[in-house]
MIVEXDO-73756 format. One record per residue (C-alpha): residue in one letter; y, x, z. Coordinates in Angstrom, 3 decimals. Each point is the difference from the previous one (the first is absolute). Layout:
BEGIN
   tiba         c2         c1         c3
      A          Y          X          Z
...
***
This chain:
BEGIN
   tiba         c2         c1         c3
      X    -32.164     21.962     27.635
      X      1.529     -0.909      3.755
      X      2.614     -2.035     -1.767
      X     -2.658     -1.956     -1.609
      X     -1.975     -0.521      2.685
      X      3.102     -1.409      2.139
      X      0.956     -2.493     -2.988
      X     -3.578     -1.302     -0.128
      X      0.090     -0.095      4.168
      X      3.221     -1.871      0.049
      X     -0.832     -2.116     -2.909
      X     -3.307     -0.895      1.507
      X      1.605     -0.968      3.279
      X      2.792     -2.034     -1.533
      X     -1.731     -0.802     -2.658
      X      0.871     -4.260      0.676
      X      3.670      0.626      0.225
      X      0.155      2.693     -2.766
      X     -2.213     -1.364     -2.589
      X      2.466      0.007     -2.590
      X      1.802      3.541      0.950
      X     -3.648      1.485      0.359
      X     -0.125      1.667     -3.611
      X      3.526      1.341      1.638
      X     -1.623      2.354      2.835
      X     -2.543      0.981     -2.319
      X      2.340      1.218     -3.134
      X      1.944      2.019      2.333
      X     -3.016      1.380      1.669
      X     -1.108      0.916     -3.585
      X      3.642      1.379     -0.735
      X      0.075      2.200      3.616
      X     -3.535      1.401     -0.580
      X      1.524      1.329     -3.600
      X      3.112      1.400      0.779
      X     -1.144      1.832      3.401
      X     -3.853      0.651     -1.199
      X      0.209      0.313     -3.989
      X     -1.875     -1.497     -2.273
      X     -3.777      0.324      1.502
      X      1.536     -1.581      2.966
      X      1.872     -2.581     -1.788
      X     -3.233     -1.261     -2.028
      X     -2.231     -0.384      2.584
      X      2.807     -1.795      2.182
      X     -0.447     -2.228     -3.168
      X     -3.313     -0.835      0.167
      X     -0.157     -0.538      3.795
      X      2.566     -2.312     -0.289
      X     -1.414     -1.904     -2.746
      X     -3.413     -0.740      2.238
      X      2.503     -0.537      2.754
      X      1.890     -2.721     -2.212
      X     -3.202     -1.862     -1.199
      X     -1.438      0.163      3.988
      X      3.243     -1.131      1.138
      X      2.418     -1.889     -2.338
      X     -2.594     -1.587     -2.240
      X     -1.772     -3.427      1.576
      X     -2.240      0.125      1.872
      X      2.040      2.409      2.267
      X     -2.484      2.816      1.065
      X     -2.396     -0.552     -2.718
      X     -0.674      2.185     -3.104
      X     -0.302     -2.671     -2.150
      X      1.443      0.318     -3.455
      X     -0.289     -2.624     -2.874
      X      2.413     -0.284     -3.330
      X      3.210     -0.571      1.847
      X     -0.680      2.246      2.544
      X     -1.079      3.094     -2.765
      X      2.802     -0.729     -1.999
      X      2.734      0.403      3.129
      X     -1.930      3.049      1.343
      X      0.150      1.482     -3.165
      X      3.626     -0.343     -0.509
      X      0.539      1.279      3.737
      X     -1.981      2.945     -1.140
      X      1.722      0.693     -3.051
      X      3.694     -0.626      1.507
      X     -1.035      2.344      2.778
      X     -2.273      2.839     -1.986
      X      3.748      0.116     -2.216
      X      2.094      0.079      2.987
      X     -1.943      2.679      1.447
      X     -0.128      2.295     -3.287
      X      4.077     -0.515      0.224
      X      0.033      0.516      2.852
      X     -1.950      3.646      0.114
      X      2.042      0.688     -3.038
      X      3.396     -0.400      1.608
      X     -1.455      1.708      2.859
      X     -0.843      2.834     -2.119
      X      3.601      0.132     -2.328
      X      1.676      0.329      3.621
      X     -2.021      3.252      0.975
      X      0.504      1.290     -3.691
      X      3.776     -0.400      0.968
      X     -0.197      0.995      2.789
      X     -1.698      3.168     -0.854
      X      2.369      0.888     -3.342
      X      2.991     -1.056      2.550
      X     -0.814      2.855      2.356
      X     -1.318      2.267     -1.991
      X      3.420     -0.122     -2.541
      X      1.910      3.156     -0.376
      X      3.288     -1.345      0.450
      X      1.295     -1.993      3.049
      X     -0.474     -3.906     -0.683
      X      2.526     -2.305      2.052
      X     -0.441     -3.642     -0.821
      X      3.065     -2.235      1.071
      X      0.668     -3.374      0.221
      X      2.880     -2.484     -0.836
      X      1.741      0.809      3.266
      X     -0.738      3.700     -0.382
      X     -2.813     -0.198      2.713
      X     -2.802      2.467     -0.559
      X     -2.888     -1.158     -0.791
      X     -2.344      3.247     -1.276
      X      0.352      3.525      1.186
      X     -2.318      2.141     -1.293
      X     -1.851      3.588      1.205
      X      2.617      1.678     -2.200
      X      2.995     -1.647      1.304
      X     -1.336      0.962      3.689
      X      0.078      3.482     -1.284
      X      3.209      0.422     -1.835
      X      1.818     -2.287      2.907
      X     -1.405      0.728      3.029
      X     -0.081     -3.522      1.148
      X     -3.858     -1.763      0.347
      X     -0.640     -3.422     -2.077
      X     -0.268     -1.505      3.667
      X      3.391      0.841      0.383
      X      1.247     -1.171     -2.983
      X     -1.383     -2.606     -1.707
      X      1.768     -3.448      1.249
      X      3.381      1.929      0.956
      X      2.800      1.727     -2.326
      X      0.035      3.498      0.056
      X      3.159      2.323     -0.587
      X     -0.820      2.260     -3.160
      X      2.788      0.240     -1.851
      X      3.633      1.196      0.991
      X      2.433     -2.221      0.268
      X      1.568      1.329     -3.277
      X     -3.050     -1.075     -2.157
      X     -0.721     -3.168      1.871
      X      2.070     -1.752     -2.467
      X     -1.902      1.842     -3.363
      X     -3.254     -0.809      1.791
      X      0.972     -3.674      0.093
      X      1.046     -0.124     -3.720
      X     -3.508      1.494     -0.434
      X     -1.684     -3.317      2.445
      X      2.147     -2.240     -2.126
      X     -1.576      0.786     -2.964
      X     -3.073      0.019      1.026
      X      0.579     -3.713      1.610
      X      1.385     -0.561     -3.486
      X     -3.635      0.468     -1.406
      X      1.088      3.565     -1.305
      X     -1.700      3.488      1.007
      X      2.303      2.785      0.324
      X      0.150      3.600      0.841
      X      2.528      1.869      1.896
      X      0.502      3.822     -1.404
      X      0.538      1.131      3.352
      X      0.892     -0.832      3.646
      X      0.355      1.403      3.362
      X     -2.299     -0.963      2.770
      X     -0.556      0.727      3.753
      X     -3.035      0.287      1.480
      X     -1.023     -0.747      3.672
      X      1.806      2.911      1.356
      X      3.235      0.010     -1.606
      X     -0.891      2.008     -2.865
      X      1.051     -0.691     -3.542
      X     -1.759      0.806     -3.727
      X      0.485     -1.042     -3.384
      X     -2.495     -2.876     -1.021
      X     -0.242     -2.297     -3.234
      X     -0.531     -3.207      0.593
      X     -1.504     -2.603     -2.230
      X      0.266     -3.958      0.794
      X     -2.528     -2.560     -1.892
      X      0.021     -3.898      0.924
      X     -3.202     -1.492      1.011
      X     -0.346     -4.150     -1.208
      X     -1.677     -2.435      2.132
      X     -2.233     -3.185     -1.079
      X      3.708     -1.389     -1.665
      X      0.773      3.138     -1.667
      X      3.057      0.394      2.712
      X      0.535      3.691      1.290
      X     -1.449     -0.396      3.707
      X      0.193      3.730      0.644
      X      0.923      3.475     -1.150
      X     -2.227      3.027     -0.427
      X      2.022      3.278      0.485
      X     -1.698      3.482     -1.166
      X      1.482      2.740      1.595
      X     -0.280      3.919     -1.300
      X      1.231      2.978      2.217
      X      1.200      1.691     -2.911
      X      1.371      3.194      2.407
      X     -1.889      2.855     -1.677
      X      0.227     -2.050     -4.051
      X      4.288      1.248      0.851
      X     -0.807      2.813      1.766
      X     -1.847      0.908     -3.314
      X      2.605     -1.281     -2.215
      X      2.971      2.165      2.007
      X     -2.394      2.718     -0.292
      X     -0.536     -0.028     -3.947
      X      3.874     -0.407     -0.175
      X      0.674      2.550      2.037
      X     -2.271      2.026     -2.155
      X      1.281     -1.179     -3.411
      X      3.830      0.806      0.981
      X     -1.038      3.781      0.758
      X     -2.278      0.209     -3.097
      X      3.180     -1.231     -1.915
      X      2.366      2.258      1.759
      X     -2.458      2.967     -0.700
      X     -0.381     -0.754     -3.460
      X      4.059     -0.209     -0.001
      X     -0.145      3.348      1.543
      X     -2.425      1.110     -2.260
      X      1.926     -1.457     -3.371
      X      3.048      1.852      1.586
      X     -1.598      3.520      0.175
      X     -1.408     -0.655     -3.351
      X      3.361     -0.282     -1.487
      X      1.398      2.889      2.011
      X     -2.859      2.379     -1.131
      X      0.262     -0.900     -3.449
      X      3.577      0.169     -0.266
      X     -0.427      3.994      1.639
      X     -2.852      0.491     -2.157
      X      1.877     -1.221     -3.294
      X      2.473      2.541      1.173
      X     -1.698      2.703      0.133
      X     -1.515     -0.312     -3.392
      X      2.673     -0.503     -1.987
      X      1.426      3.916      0.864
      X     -3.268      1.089     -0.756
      X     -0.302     -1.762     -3.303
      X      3.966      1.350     -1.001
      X     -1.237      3.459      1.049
      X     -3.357     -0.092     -2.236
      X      2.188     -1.215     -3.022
      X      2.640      2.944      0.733
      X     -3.136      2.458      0.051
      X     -1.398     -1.822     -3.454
      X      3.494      0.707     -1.412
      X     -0.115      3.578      1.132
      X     -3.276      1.215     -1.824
      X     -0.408     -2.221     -3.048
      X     -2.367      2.716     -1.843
      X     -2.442      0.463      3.180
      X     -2.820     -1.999     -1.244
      X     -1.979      0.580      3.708
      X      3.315     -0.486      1.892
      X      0.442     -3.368     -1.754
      X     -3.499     -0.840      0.205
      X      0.053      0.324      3.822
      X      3.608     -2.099     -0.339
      X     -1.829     -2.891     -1.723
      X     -2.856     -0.323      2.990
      X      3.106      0.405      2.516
      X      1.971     -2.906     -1.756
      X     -2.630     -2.090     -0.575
      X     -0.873      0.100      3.694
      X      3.433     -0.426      0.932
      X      0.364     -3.263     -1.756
      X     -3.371     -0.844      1.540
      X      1.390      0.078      3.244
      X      3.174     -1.723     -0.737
      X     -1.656     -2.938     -1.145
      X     -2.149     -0.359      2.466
      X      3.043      0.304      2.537
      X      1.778     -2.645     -2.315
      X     -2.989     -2.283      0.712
      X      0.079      0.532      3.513
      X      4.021     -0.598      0.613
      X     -0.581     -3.778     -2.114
      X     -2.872     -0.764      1.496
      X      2.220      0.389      3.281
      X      3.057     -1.771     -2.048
      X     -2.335     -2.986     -0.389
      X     -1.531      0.323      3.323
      X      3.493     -1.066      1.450
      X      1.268     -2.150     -2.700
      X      2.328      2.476     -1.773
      X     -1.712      0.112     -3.001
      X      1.685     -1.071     -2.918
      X     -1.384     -1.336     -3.264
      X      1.579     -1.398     -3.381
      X     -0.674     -2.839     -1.294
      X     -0.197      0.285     -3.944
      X     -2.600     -0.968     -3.261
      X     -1.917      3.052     -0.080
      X     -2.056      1.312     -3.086
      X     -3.731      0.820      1.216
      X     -0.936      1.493     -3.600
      X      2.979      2.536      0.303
      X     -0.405      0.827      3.714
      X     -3.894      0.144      0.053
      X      0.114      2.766     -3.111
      X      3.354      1.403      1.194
      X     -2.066      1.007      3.389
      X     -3.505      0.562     -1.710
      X      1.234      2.687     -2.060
      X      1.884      1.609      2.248
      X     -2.957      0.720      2.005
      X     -2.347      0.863     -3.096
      X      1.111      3.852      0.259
      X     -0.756      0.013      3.986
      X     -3.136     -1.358     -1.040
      X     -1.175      2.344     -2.651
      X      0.557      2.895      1.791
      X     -2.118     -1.199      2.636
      X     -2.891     -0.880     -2.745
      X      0.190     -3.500     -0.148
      X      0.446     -2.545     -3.243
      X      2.790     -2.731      0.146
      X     -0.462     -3.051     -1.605
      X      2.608     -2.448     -0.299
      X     -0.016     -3.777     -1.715
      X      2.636     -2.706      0.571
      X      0.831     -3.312     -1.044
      X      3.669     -0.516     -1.652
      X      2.238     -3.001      1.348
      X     -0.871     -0.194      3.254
      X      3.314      0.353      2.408
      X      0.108     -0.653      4.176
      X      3.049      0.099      2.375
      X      0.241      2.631      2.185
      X      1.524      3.690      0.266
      X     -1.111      2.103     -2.863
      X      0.419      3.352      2.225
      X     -1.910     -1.717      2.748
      X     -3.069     -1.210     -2.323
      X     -0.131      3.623     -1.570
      X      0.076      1.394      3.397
      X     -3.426     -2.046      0.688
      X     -1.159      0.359     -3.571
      X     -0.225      3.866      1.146
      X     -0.893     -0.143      2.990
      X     -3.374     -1.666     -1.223
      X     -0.222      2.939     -2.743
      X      0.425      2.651      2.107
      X     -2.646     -1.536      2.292
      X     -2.428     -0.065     -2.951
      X      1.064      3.904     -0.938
      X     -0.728      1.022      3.902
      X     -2.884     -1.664     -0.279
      X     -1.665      0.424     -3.546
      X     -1.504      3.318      0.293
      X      0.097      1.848     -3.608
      X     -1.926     -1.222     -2.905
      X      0.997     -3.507      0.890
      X      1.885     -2.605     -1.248
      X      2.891     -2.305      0.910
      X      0.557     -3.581     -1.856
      X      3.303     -1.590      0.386
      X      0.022     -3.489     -1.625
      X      2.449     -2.939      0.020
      X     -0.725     -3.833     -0.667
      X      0.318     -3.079      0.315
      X     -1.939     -2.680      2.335
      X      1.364     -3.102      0.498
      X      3.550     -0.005      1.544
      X     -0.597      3.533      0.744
      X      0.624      3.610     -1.079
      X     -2.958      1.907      1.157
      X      0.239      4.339      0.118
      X     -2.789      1.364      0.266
      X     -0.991      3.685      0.907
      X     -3.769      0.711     -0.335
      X     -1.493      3.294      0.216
      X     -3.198      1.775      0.510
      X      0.628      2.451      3.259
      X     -1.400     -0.329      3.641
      X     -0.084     -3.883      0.206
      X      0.192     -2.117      3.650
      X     -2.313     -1.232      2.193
      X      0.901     -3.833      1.139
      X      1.577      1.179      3.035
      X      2.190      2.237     -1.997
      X      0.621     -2.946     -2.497
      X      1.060     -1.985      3.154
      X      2.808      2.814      1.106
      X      1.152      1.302     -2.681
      X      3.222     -1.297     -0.443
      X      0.813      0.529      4.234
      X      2.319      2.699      1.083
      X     -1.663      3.361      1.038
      X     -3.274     -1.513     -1.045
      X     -2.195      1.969     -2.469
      X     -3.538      0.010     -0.336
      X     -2.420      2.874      0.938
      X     -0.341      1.436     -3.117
      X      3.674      0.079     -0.380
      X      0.555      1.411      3.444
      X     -2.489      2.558     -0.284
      X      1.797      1.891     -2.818
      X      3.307      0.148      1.552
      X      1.710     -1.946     -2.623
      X      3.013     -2.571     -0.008
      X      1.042     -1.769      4.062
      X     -1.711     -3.620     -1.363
      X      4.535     -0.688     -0.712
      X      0.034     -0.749     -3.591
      X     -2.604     -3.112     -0.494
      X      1.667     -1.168      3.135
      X      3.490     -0.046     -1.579
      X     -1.148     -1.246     -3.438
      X     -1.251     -3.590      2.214
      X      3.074     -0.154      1.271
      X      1.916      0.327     -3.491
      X     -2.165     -2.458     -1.268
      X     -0.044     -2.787      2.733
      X      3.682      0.525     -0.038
      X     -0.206     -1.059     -3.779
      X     -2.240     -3.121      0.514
      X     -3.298      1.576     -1.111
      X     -3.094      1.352      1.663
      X     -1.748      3.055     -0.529
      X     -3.600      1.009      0.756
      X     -2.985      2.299      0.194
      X     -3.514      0.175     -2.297
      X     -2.525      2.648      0.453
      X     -3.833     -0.419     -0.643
      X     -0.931      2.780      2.615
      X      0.855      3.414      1.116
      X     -0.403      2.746     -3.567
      X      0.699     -3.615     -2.337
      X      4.147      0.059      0.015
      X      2.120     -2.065      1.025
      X      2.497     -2.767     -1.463
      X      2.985     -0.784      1.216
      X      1.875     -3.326     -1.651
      X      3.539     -0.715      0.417
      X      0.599     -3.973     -0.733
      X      3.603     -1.068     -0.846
      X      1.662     -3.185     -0.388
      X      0.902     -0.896     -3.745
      X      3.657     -1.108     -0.940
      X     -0.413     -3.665     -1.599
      X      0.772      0.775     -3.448
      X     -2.866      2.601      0.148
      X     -2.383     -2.481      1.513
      X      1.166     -2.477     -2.338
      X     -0.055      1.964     -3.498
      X     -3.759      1.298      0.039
***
């Protein structure tokens, strides 16, 4: 409002010499009014001046008299100023927007010019350097040591180039000598001839992002030196454990040979034996699962026949099963072959059975069934004991993981479906968990790569 009111004061005193430069003052009265005083301002800056121009530039000077030539001028005055005022407010307002997301940003925003003057410093940068944007901004400022000067300038180049580009990481200094890591990104910004008039730098403090880092690798080489440690006792305590069975299970067979005609001594020698070889597979699954662990696991590689090694297993668990009351059902499908280790797939083959015999309490029955889908062999052990919950379902196949139910009776150390996943992975396949609820069994299929000719022939 004051700057129109000066424009129409100095155009009404030189109005004779200033005629044609009058509509002059008045624009940029219309123009200051918006960009100090907004739009409201800015408007009614227009309209004063518009009175002011018919009063003062029209003929008569001083009169308000208006007729088609004088309306039609006026008018346009109006219009050209009512538009430079709304552009003006706007502009006005995109600044403070700016202005606002400038100091509010998270990381530090240094704008630079051609010559590597500053020209923006933002709250951020104050913060992280220690240096105010009065300081700053029209001066250089030393940031960067002088052995990343020259990688900071390759960055600038590219920028000038028309090219953003981000640095993975750089030292800095702050005001007091200081250093910390910081990425820095560069992106060019294009004036009215699409030439790169300055650069805009964003600048993270990325101090406790490494600190982190070093921390979680700090962690992860302990974790794997524990679990090194861990896979090392493992072996050692099955390798003692392996030998201490195998005197026990020469002396039971010495007493068997001993007293052939005791039927209760025998009897007693069957429940010892049986428990013997338990143990020693279960030890056997613990040293591999250790030999694989570290990578000294070897397996063969040769066409295996799943018909002859599904039954060859199945039935060899059928009298286990019957004496602890449960039906065996076995189907397979002829022809189909993998590549693998035979010993290996027959160790996981009965590790799954003996799973479903722990399980399956008596009256119940266990379906072992093999067949084809698509360009895989799929093994499947179903039966109807205690079933899984989904967060059983989840774990199952993890080391030392069982589920409660499983826990709670004291059975198995959660090793076997833990070594039969790592069989099968190291045979190409897959294997995974079904249960419809706790009491509604479980299902456990083994999926196996096909050989081509037994993909190809079906």
């Amino acid at each position: 409002m004051v700057a129109a009111v000066l424009a129409i004061g100095i155009t009404l005193h030189l109005s004779p010499r200033i005629e044609p430069m009058g509509d002059s003052f008045l624009f940029a009265a219309v123009v200051i009014s918006a960009w100090y005083g907004g739009l409201g301002p800015g408007l009614l800056a227009t309209a004063l001046t518009t009175l002011a121009a018919n009063a003062i530039l029209t003929p008569p000077i001083g009169l308000v008299a208006l007729d088609a030539q004088d309306i039609l001028r006026l008018a346009s005055f109006a219009a050209v100023a009512a538009f430079t005022s709304v552009l003006s407010s706007m502009l006005i307002t995109s600044r403070e927007a700016f202005r606002t997301l400038l100091e509010a940003a998270p990381l530090a925003v240094v704008a630079l010019d051609r010559r590597g003057i500053v020209t923006i410093w933002n709250a951020e940068a104050e913060r992280l350097f220690g240096w105010s944007a009065a300081e700053v901004v029209g001066a250089r400022t030393p940031l960067l040591l002088p052995d990343q000067q020259e990688e900071f300038r390759r960055l600038l180049q590219r920028a000038h180039a028309g090219q953003s580009a981000t640095a993975a990481e750089m030292r800095l200094s702050r005001r007091d000598g200081t250093l910390f890591p910081a990425s820095i990104s560069v992106a060019p910004v294009r004036g009215p001839r699409r030439d790169v008039i300055r650069v805009i730098c964003l600048i993270e403090d990325v101090t406790l992002r490494k600190q982190a880092q070093e921390a979680i690798e700090a962690l992860n080489a302990e974790m794997r030196e524990a679990d090194a440690a861990k896979n090392r006792f493992l072996a050692i305590l099955a390798h003692e454990l392996r030998n201490l069975l195998s005197p026990v299970l020469t002396a039971l067979q010495a007493v068997r040979l001993h007293a052939p005609d005791d039927p209760r001594i025998q009897r007693s020698l069957d429940v010892a034996t049986r428990s013997i070889n338990t143990q020693s597979r279960l030890v056997t699954d613990l040293l591999d699962l250790s030999r694989i662990a570290q990578g000294r696991m070897e397996f063969e590689r040769e066409p295996v026949e799943l018909d002859d090694l599904v039954t060859t297993v199945a039935e060899g668990q059928r009298e286990p099963m019957e004496r602890a009351g449960l039906t065996l059902e076995v189907q397979t499908t002829p022809g189909l072959r993998t590549l693998g280790d035979a010993g290996r797939l027959q160790q996981a083959l009965l590790n799954l059975l003996s799973n479903a015999t722990k399980f399956t309490p008596p009256g119940g029955e266990v379906r072992v069934t093999l067949q084809r889908e698509g360009a895989e062999a799929h093994i499947v052990v179903a039966d109807t004991g205690i079933g899984m919950d989904e967060a059983t379902m989840r774990h199952a196949f993890d080391l030392f993981r069982q589920g409660e139910a499983a826990a709670s009776t004291g059975m198995g150390l959660g090793i076997g479906l833990a070594l039969v996943r790592s069989i099968t992975e190291h045979h190409g396949g897959r294997v995974w968990a079904e249960s419809e609820g706790p009491g509604q069994g479980s299902r456990f299929t083994l999926a196996l790569p096909l050989l081509a000719a037994a993909t190809t022939s079906a």
